[in-house]
Structure formats: C-alpha cells, structure tokens
N, C-alpha and C positions, 0 to 999 in steps of 0.2 A: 883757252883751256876748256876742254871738254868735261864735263859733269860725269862720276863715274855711272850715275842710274839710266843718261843717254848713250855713254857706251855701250853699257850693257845691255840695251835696246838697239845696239845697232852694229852688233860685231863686227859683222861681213865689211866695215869699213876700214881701209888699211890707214896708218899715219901720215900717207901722203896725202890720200883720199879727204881725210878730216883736214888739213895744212890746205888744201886745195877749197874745200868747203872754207875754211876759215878767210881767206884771199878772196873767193867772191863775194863773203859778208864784207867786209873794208872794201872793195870797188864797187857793193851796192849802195852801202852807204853813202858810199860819197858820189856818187853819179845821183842819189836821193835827194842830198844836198844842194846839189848843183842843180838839180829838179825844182827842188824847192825856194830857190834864188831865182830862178827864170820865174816859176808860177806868181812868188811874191810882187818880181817887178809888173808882167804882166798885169796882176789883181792892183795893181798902182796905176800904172800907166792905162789901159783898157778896161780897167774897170769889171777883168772875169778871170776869174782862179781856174786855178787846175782841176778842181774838182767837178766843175762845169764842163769843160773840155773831156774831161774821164766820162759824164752821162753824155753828153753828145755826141762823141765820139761809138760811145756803145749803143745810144740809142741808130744812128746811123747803119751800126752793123746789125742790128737785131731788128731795123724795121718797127712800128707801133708797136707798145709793149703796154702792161700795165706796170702801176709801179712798184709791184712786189717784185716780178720779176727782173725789171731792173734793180733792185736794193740786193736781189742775190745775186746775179751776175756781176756786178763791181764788189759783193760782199762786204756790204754796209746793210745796217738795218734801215728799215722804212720809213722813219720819223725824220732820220736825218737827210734821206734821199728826198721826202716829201718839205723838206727847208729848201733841199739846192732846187728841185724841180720848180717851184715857185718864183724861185728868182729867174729862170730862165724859161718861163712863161712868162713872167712880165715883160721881160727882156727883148721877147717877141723870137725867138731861139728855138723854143718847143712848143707843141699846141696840144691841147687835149681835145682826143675823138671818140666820137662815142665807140662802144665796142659793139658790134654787131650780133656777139653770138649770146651778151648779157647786158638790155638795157641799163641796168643800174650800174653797171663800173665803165669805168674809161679808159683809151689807151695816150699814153705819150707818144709822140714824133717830131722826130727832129722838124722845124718848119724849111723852106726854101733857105731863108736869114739864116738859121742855123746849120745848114750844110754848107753853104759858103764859107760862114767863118772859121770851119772847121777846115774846108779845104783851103783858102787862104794860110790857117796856119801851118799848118802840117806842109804846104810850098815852101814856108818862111822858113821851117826849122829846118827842113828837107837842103835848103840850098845854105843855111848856117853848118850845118853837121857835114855837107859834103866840104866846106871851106875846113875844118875841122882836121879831117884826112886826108887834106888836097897832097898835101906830100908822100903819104904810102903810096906804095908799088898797086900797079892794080890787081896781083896777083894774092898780096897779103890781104888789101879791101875784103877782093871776092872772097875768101876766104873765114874774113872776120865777121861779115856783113851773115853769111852762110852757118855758121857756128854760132851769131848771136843770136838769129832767127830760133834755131834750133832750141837754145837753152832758153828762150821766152815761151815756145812753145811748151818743153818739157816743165817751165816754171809754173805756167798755169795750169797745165794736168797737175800738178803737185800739189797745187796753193791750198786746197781743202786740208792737205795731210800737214802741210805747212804751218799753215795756222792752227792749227788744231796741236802738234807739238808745240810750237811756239808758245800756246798760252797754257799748255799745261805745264811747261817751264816757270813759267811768271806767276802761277799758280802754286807751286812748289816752294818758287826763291819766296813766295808772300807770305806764307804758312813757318818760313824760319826765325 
C-alpha cells in the first residue's frame, strides 16, 4: 500500500508501475535475505562478513582511498567504516599508506591478501550462481543477466534519492 502523500509525490507513476515497484521490494528482500544467510555463514565459517567484502570489494574498484571517501561511497558514516577498516587491517586485507598530496592523512588499499580473497570469492559465487541458472535457456540468461546489470546500475544512480525518500518515510511513520 502506497501512502497517499508518496503518491502525491509521484504521480507520473501508473498502478502497474507502483505493482511493479512493489514486486522488486519482496524479491529485494528476499534475495537480502538470502544475502544475509550466505554473509552470516561465511562470518561463521571464514571468520569475514559481508561488510568486509563490501569495503574490499570497493576499495579494489576505487584504488587507495581515504576513509571518508570510502564511508560515502558504500554510504555508511565514518566511525563505523573506521570499526570494519580495522579489522581488516589487522587481518592483513587492507594497509594504510601514506597519502602523498597530505602528510597527515592516510589512504586505504586493498593489500595483495586482500585482492585475492576477494577474487577467490567472487570465482566461488560466480560458479555457485551459474549452477543456480544452469537449466535457463541461454537466451532467457543473456537476457536476465543484461537487464539485472542494468537495474543495479540505474539503482545506484538512484540510491541518494533512495534513501533519502526512504528515511523521510520512517521519519513521518515516527512522528505518528
């Protein structure tokens, strides 16, 4: 059920549109879920959560970073990025370098260790998710594979506007 002072923010959206928004919130959740069943056993079994994987993962694509930068690019604030970073400097996973253009701050990089275990997993899930789909047609695959691309990309250009609705909702339902 749509809240009427979201609709009214958001006309231009017909009722299938909203039916359709409604359908990928219940298969994000539950792909979240399922996210979060892997990450749990992993942070059991390997001893490293998801949220580690999420900054090394980013730290890898972003190259040495400080770690403001990284706490706004996964959009977390900085105390809690400055808890995971730690563990995953002790870990031996990220190292801290100086920064060249300002002796007093430092940057984050993923170390050797930590580009490995990230490529390691990313092979493992890679070859779990293809057993996943092994019976689609290759045609539905390419297809799926090409339009989920898509809507992750158009989710991160959103994610600002995203959350930013998001909590002005939770902000609203709080105030009643």
């Amino acid at each position: 059920m749509v809240a009427q002072s979201d609709q009214a923010q958001v006309p231009q959206l017909t009722q299938r549109e909203l039916e359709c928004g409604r359908r990928l919130t219940a298969a994000m959740f539950a792909m979240g879920k399922q996210q979060a069943t892997i990450g749990a056993r992993l942070a059991k079994t390997g001893g490293f959560d998801r949220s580690g994987f999420i900054l090394l993962k980013t730290l890898v694509a972003m190259g040495p970073t400080r770690s403001s930068t990284l706490a706004a690019a996964v959009h977390s604030d900085p105390s809690t990025i400055s808890r995971q970073v730690a563990a995953l400097v002790r870990d031996g996973l990220v190292e801290r370098q100086a920064d060249q253009e300002d002796g007093r701050a430092s940057l984050l990089a993923a170390t050797p260790a930590g580009v490995a275990l990230l490529e390691e997993q990313r092979r493992r899930m890679g070859v779990s998710l293809a057993r996943v789909v092994q019976q689609w047609s290759p045609e539905d695959l390419d297809r799926f594979v090409e339009l989920f691309e898509r809507f992750v990309a158009d989710h991160e250009s959103y994610l600002p506007t995203l959350i930013d609705e998001c909590a002005r909702w939770a902000r609203s339902e709080g105030e009643n």
